[in-house]
N, C-alpha and C positions, 0 to 999 in steps of 0.2 A: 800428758807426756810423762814418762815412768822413767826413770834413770838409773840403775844398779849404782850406791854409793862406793862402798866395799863392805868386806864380811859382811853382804846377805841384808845390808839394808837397804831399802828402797826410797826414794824422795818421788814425792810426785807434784805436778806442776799442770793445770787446765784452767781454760776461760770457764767461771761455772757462774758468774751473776751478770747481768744486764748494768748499763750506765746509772738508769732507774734503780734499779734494785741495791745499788751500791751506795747513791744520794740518799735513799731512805734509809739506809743504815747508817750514816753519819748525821743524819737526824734525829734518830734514836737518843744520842748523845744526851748526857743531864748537868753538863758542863763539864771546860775539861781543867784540869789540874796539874800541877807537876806532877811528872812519873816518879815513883818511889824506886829502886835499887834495896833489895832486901826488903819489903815492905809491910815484912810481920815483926822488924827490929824499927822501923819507922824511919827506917836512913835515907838520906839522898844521898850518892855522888854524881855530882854532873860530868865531873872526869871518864864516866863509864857512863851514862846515858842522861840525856838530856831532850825530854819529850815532853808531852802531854798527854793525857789518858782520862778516858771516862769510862769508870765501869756497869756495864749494864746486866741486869738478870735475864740469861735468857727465855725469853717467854716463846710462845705457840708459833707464833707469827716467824722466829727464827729456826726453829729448829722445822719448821714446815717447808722453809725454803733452800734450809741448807741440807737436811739429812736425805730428802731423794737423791739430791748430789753428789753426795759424798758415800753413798753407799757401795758403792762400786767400789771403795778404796776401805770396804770396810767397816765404815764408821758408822755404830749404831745407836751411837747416842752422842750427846753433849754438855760437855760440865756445866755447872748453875748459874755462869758467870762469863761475859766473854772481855775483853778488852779494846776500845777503840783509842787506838792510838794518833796523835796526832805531832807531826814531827814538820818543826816549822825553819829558817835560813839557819843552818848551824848548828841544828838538834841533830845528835845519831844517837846510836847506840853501838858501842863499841865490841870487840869480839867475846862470844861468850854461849856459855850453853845453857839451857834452861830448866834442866835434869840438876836439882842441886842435894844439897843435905839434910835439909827440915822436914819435919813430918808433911808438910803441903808440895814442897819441891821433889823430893826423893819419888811421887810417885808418878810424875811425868813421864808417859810414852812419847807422845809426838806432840808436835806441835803442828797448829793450823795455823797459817797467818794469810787472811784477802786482803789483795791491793784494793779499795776503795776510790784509790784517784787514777787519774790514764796517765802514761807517763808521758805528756805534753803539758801538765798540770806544775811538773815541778822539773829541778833539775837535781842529779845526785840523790841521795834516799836508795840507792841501790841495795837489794839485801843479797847479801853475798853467803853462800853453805859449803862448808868441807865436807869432806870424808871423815871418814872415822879416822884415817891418821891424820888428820891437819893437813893437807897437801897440795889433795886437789881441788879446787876451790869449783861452785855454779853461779854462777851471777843472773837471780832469776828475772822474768818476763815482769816488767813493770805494766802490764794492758791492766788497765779496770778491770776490774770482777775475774784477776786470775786469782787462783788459791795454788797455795805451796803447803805441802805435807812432808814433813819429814821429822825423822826422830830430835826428839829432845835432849839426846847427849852427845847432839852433832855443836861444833862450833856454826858461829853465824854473826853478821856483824849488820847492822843496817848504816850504810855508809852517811857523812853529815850533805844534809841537803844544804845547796847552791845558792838557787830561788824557787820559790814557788813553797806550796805545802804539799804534805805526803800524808794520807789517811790509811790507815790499817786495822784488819780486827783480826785478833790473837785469841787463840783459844788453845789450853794447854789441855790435852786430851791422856789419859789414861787408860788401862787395857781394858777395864772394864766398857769403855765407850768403844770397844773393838770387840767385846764380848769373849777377851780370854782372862779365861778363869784361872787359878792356881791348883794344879794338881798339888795331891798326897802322891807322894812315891812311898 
């Protein structure tokens, strides 16, 4: 499903992994840890997010399963690195964008994030996207194996889960993984 945000950018939103395919990627996992906030300064604040996360390399096995998928929207490749997030009674992450200042953030186009659990798994965990003016908000499809695409200089909030857990893998993709290049004018 394809939604016009405003000025010209697009969010997108489709079932693309199996129940299976979603358990083997939270298997992947190599333990998980607190989520860092700024995590090239080594900061935590739990005031702005409070999760767990294991980072994995991504190997053959993932980008064999994700890049047929995702190519229809573009995507021809995938950073080195993806994120499983794991957001347990109370964990959110609070409103924010993911396009930031640092030589690692500043080069964020979009962001990928699959749901990995069905949303009968948990309760709350809802991830919420603006428009480019802050306004109108989407409150996306919690099914297993949906993937949400949309720019990284959109606001976004993953709302504090209830009960239950919430599993996620995030991958912050750049234009080069879209194969646009920088002209010389």
């Amino acid at each position: 499903m394809k939604f016009k945000i405003s000025n010209g950018n697009m969010f997108n939103q489709e079932i693309i992994l199996t129940k299976n395919e979603c358990k083997s990627i939270i298997e992947m996992n190599n333990g998980f840890t607190q989520s860092k906030l700024g995590a090239a300064k080594g900061g935590y604040d739990s005031s702005i997010r409070s999760s767990y996360d294991s980072i994995i390399e991504t190997n053959d096995t993932i980008r064999n399963l994700l890049l047929p998928k995702l190519s229809k929207y573009g995507v021809v490749g995938l950073s080195d690195y993806f994120t499983i997030l794991k957001y347990e009674i109370g964990h959110e992450f609070k409103k924010h964008r993911d396009i930031g200042l640092n030589e690692t953030t500043n080069k964020r186009y979009k962001t990928l994030i699959i749901q990995l659990s069905n949303f009968d798994d948990y309760v709350g965990g809802d991830l919420i996207v603006w428009d480019t003016n802050g306004k109108n908000e989407t409150r996306c499809d919690k099914s297993i194996g949906n993937m949400i695409l949309f720019p990284s200089k959109l606001l976004h909030q993953a709302t504090p889960v209830i009960t239950g857990t919430r599993y996620v893998i995030t991958f912050f993709l750049t234009k080069e993984h879209f194969n646009i290049r920088k002209t010389l004018t």
